[in-house]
C-alpha positions in Angstrom: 107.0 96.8 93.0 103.2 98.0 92.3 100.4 95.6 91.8 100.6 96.8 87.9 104.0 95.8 87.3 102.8 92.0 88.5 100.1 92.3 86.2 101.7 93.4 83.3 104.9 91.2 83.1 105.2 88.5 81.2 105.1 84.9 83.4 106.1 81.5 82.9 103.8 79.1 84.6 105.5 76.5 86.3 102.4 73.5 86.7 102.8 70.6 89.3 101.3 67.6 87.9 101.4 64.1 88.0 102.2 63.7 84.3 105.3 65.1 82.6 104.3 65.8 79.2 102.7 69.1 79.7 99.0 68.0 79.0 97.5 69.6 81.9 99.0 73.0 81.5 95.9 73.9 79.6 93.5 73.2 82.5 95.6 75.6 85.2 95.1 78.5 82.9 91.6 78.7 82.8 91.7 79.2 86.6 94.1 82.2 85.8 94.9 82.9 81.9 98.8 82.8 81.3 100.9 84.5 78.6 103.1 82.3 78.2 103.9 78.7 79.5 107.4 77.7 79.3 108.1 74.2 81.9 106.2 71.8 83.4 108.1 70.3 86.4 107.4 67.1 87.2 106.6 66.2 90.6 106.6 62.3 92.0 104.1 62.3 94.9 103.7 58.6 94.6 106.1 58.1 97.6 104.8 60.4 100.7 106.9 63.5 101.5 110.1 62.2 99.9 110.2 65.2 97.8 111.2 67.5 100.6 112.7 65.6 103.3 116.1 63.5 103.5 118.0 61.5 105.5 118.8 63.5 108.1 114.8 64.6 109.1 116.1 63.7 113.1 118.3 66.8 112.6 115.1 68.7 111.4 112.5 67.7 114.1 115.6 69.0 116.6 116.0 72.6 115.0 111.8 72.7 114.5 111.5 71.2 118.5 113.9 74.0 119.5 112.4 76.8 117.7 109.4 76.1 119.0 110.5 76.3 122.7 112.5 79.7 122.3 109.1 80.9 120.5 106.9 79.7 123.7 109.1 81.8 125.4 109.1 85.0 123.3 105.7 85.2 123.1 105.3 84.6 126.7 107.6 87.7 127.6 106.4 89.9 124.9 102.7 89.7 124.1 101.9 88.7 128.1 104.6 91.1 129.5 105.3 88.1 131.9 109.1 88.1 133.1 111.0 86.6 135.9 110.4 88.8 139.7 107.9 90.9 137.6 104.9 92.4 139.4 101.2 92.2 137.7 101.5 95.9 137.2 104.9 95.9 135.8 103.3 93.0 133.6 100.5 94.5 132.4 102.6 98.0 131.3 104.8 95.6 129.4 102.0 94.1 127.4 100.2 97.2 126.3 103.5 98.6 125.7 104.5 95.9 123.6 100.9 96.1 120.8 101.3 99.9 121.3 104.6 99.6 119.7 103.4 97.4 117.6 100.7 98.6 116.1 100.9 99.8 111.9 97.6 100.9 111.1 94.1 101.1 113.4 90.2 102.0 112.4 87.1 101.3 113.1 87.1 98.0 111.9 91.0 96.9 111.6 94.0 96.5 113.6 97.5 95.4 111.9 100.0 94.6 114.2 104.0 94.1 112.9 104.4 90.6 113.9 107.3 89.5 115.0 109.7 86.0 113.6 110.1 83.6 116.4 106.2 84.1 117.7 103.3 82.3 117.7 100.3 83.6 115.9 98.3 82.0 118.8 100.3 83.9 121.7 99.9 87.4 120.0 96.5 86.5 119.3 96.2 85.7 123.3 97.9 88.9 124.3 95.1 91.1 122.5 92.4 89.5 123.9 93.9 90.4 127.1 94.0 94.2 126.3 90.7 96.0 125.5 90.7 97.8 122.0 89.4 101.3 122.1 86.7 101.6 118.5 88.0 104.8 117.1 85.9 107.6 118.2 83.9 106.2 120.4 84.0 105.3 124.0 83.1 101.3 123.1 86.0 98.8 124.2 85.8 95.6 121.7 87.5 92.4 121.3 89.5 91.6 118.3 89.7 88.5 116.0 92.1 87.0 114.1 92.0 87.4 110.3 94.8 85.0 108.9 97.9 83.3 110.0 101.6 83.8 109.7 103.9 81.2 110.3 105.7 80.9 114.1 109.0 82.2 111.6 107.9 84.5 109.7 107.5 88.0 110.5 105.4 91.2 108.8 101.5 92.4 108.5 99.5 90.3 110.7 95.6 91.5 110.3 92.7 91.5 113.2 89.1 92.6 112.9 87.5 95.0 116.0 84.1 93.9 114.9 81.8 91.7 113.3 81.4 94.0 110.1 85.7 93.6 109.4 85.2 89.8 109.7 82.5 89.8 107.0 84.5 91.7 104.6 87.9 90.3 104.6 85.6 86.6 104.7 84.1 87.9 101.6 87.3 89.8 100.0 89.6 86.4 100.7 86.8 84.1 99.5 86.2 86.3 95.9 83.0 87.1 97.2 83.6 91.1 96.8 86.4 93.3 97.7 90.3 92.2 96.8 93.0 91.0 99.3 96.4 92.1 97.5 99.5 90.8 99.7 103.2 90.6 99.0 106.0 89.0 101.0 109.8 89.4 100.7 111.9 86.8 101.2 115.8 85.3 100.4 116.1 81.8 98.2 119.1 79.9 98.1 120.0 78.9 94.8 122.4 76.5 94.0 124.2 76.3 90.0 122.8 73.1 89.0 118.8 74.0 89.9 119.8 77.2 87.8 121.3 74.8 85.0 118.6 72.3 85.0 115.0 73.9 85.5 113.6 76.5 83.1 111.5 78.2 85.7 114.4 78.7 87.6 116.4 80.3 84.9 113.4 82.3 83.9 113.1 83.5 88.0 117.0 84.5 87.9 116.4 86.7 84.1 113.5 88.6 86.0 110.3 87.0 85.0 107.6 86.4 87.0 107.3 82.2 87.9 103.7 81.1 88.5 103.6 78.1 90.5 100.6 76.4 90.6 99.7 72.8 92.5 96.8 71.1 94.6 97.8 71.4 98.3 96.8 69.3 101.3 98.1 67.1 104.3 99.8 63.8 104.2 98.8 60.9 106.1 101.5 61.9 108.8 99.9 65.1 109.0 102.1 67.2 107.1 100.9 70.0 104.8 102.1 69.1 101.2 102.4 69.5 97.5 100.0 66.8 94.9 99.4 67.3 91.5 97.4 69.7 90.2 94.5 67.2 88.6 93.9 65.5 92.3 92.4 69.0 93.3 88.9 68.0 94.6 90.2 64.3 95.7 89.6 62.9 99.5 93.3 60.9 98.9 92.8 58.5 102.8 90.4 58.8 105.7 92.9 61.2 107.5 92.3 64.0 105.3 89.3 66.4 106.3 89.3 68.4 103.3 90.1 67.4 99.5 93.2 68.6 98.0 93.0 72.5 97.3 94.2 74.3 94.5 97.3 76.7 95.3 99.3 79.3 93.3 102.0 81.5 94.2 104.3 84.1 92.3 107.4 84.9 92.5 109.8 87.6 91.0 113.1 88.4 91.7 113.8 91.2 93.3 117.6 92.4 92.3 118.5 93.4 88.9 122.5 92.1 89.1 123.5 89.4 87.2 123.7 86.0 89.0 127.3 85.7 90.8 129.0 82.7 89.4 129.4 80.1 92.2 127.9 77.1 93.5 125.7 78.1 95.7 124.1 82.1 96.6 121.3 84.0 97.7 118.5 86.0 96.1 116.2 88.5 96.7 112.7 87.6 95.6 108.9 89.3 96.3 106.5 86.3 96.3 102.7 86.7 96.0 100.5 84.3 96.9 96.8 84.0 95.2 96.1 81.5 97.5 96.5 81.3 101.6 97.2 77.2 101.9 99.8 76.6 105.0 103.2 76.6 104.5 102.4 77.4 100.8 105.4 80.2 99.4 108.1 77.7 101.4 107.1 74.6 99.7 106.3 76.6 96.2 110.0 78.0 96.6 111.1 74.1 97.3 109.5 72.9 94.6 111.4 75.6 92.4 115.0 74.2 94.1 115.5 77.5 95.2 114.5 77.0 99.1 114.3 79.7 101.6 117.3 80.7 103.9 116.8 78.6 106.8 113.9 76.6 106.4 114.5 73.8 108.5 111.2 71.9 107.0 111.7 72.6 103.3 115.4 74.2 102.9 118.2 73.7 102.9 119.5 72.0 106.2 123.5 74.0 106.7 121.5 77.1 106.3 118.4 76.1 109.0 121.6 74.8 111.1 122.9 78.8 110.6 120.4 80.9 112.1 117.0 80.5 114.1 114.4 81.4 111.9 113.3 81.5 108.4 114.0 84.4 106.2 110.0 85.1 104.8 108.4 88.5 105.6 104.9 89.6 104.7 105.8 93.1 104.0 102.9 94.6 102.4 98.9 94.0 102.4 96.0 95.7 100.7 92.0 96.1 101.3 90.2 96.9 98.5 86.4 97.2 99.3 83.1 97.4 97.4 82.3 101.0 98.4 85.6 101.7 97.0 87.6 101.8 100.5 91.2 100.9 99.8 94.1 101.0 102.5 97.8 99.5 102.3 99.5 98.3 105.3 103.6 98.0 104.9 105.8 96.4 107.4 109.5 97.6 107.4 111.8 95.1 105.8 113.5 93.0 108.5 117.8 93.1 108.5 118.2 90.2 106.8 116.8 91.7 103.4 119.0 94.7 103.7 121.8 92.3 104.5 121.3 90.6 100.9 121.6 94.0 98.6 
């Protein structure tokens, strides 16, 4: 799917507000105009995280505490090239072996790298530093930095800058400063026949229109990244929160053109973009649709985050569009579990 076909489709703007009668819609569209505005789904964030957690959030912390272990050791054995009775040279092969392979686009200024699920943002990040970049065409060795952040689960187009100049333009591009930062990630919702019976956005996602969801986004006291109401963007809600709530809007579309099957419970191919970069922002736009992703052991859908080890979310394509007119896409292959879906 282009950047045109996003662009030229008819949406349904899904607003999460504090209200329920719809009164606020008008104010989310003069952050980005809308054709047509066909729910508002209420959202009670009077009572903490209740809205995506249950009974059973030991369970979750258990799956969440084990990830996180087997991706301490992933990253230590792939981005470090550390194993067990391996010698420093042996190590050191394995490392630049491992970001040669990985490697999907290098210049001057850029390095994308096909992140792996199940890895840390942070080891990758510690394995580059490690190994000296060679500045196209030159004989200068540089240091990279980190650009943005994937989640420890999911996988695809992870973006570093080789000098200053590549920090100050993606700053400017992801800020609306100048430039454009274009990125689209695949991904597989659950969907279960009474959130397909009961919320218009989520019959409009499964009849091929484009859902807008748009909310304020910040932490709980607990700590945990979250959904408020669209009108408390701006607000400092208790002394734990270092910045005010911040607006965040995501699309989705879905991504097969069959018919729903007719059962209780299935999954769907969707492409979500994201206008915004707030943490954990397509999973808990996707929750707030009741169509989860496939195992999301924060958000989902617990039998499914019980099922397999990692979350199925993959940021399969980004583009750079520059002032001087420079423009370059970076596409990461589609993991197995997309191709599993078709």
């Amino acid at each position: 799917m282009s950047e045109v076909e996003w662009e030229q489709d008819e949406y349904v703007t899904v607003l999460l507000a504090a209200d329920g009668d719809g009164s606020s819609a008008g104010d989310a569209n003069k952050t980005t105009p809308t054709r047509r505005d066909a729910c508002l789904l209420r959202l009670d964030c009077a009572r903490g995280n209740e809205t995506y957690t249950d009974d059973r959030s030991e369970w979750r912390r258990g799956i969440e505490r084990a990830r996180a272990t087997a991706a301490e050791v992933r990253g230590v054995l792939q981005c470090t090239g550390v194993s067990e009775g391996a010698s420093g040279a042996e190590a050191a092969d394995g490392k630049v072996n491992w970001l040669r392979r990985a490697v999907l686009y290098e210049d001057e200024d850029f390095v994308a790298l096909d992140k792996p699920a199940g890895m840390y943002t942070e080891s990758i990040l510690q394995g580059m530093e490690r190994y000296p970049w060679r500045v196209a065409d030159t004989t200068t060795l540089t240091t990279v930095r980190l650009l943005h952040r994937l989640d420890r689960d999911t996988s695809g187009v992870l973006l570093f800058g080789k000098t200053r100049l590549a920090s100050q333009l993606w700053s400017n591009a992801i800020r609306g400063r100048s430039g454009v930062v274009d990125k689209r990630y695949a991904t597989v919702l659950e969907v279960s026949a009474d959130a397909a019976g009961t919320y218009s956005a989520s019959r409009a996602l499964l009849s091929g229109s484009t859902v807008r969801v748009c909310s304020g986004h910040g932490r709980a006291a607990s700590g945990l990244h979250r959904m408020y109401p669209y009108e408390w963007c701006g607000r400092i809600l208790h002394e734990r929160m270092r910045h005010p709530v911040r607006y965040a809007e995501s699309w989705f579309r879905r991504a097969d053109a069959d018919p729903p099957p007719q059962a209780d419970l299935w999954r769907m191919r969707a492409w979500c973009k994201p206008l915004t970069g707030r943490t954990h922002q397509i999973r808990l736009h996707a929750h707030a649709l009741q169509m989860p992703i496939v195992g999301d052991a924060r958000y989902g859908h617990l039998h499914s985050a019980v099922q397999y080890c990692i979350h199925w979310l993959h940021a399969e394509r980004l583009v750079l569009s520059l002032p001087s007119g420079r423009r370059w896409s970076v596409r990461s292959p589609l993991p197995s579990w997309w191709h599993s879906c078709a």
